[in-house]
C-alpha positions as a Markdown table, in Angstrom:
| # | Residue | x | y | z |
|---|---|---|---|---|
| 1 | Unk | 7.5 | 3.8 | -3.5 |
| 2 | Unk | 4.0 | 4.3 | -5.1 |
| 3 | Unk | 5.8 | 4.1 | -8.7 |
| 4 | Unk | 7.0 | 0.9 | -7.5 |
| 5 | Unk | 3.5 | -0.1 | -6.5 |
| 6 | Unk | 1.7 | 1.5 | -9.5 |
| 7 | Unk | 4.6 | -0.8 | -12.0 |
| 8 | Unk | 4.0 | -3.9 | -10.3 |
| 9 | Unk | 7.5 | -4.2 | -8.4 |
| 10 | Unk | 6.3 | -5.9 | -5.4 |
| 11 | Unk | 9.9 | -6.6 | -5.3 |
| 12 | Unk | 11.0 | -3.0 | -5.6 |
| 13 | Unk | 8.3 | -1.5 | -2.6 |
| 14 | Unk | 9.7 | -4.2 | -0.3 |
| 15 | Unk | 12.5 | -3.2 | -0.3 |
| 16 | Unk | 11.6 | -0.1 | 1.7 |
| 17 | Unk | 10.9 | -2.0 | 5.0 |
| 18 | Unk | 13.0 | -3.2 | 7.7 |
| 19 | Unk | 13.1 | -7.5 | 7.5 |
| 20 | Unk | 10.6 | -7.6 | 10.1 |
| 21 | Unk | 8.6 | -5.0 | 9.6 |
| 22 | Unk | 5.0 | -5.4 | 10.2 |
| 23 | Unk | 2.0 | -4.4 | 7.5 |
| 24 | Unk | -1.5 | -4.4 | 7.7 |
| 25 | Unk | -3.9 | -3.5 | 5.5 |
| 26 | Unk | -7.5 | -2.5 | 6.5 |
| 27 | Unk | -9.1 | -5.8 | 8.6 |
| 28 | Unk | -6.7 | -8.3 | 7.5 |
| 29 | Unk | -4.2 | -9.7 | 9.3 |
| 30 | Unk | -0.9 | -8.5 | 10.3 |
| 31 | Unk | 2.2 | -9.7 | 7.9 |
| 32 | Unk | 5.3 | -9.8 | 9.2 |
| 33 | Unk | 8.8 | -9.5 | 7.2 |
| 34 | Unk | 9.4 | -8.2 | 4.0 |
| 35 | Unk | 8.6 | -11.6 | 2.1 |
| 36 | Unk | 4.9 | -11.9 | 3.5 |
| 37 | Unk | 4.9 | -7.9 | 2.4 |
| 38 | Unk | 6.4 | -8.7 | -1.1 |
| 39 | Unk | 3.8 | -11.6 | -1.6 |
| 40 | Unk | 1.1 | -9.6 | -0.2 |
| 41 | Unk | 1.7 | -6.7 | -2.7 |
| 42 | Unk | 2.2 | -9.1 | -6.0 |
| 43 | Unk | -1.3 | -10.7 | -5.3 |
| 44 | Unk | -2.9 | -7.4 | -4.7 |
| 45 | Unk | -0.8 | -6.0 | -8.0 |
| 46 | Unk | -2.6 | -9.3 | -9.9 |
| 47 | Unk | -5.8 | -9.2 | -8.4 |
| 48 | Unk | -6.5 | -4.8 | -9.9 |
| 49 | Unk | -6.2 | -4.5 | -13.7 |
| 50 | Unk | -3.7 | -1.3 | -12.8 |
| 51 | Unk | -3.5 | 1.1 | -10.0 |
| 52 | Unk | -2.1 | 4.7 | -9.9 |
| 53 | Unk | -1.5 | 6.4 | -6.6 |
| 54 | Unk | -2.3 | 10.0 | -6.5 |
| 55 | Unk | -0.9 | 11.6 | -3.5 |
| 56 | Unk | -2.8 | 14.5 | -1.7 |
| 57 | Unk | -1.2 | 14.6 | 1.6 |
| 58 | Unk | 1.7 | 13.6 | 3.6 |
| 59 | Unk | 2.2 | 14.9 | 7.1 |
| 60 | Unk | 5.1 | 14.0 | 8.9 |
| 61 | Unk | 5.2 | 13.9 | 13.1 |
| 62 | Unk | 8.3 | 12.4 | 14.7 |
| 63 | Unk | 9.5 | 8.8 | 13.0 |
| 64 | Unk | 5.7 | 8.5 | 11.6 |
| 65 | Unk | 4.5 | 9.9 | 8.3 |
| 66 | Unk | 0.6 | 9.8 | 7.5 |
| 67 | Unk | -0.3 | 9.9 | 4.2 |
| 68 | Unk | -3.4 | 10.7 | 2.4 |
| 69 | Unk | -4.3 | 8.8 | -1.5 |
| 70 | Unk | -6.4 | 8.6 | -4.1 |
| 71 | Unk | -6.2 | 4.8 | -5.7 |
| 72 | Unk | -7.5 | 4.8 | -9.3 |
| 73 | Unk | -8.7 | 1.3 | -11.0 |
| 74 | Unk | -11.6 | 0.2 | -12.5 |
| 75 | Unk | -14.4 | -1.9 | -10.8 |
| 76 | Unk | -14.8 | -5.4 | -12.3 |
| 77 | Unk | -17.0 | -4.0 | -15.2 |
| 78 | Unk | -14.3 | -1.6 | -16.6 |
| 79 | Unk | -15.5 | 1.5 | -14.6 |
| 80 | Unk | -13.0 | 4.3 | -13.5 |
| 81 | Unk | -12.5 | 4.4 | -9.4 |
| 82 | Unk | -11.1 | 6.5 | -7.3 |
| 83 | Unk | -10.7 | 4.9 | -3.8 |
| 84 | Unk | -10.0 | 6.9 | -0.8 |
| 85 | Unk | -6.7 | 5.4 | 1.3 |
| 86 | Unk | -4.8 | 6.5 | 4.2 |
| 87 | Unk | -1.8 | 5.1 | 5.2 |
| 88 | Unk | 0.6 | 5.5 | 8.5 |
| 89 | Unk | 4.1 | 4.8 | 8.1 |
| 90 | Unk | 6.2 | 4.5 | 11.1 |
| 91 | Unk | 10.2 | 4.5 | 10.4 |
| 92 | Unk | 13.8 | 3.3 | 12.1 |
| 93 | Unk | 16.4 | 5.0 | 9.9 |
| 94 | Unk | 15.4 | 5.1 | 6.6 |
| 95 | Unk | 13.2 | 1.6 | 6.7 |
| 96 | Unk | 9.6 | 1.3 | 7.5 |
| 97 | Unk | 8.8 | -0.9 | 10.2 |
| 98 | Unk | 5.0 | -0.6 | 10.5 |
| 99 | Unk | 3.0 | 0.1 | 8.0 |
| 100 | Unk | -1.0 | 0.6 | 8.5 |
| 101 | Unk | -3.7 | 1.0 | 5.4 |
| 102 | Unk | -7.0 | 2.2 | 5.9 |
| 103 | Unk | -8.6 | 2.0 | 3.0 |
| 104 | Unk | -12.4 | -0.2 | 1.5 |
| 105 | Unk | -10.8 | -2.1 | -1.7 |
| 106 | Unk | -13.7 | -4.0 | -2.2 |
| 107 | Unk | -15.6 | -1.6 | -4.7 |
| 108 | Unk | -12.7 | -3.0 | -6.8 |
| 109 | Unk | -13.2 | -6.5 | -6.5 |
| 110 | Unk | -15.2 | -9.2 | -7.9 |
């Protein structure tokens, strides 16, 4: 799912949720359904000049899984970042249907 991400196949992470699964990321709002999640994730993907996910921890607890990243970019001015992220992932078979990231993204925006 992060290679997905980390490629640029907003297409490709979609396809991991339910059709109306819910995302949010930090204080925005809510999306709902796998579209709104695939659009969300292509504009993010265009707005970075690459991301990596490095994966530190994942703890699973009944149908939830909470995961612990570090995002690498650069800042605006070409500087390396590493940007702390947790997300929690809640599951229905083997689809995500809520997915919540906690993470400050600004650092990496203009």
């Amino acid at each position: 799912m992060c290679a997905q991400v980390d490629s640029g196949d907003a297409g490709g992470f979609a396809r991991w949720f339910a059709a109306d699964a819910t995302y949010t990321f930090a204080n925005g709002p809510t999306l709902v359904g796998r579209d709104a999640i695939e659009a969300a994730t292509a504009g993010a993907a265009a707005a970075l000049p690459w991301v990596r996910h490095s994966i530190d921890q994942v703890a699973e607890l009944g149908d939830q899984l909470f995961c612990r990243f570090t995002i690498h970019t650069e800042t605006p001015t070409g500087a390396a970042l590493a940007m702390p992220c947790v997300t929690v992932i809640e599951l229905h078979d083997t689809k995500i249907i809520d997915y919540r990231v906690h993470m400050d993204i600004t650092p990496a925006m203009p």
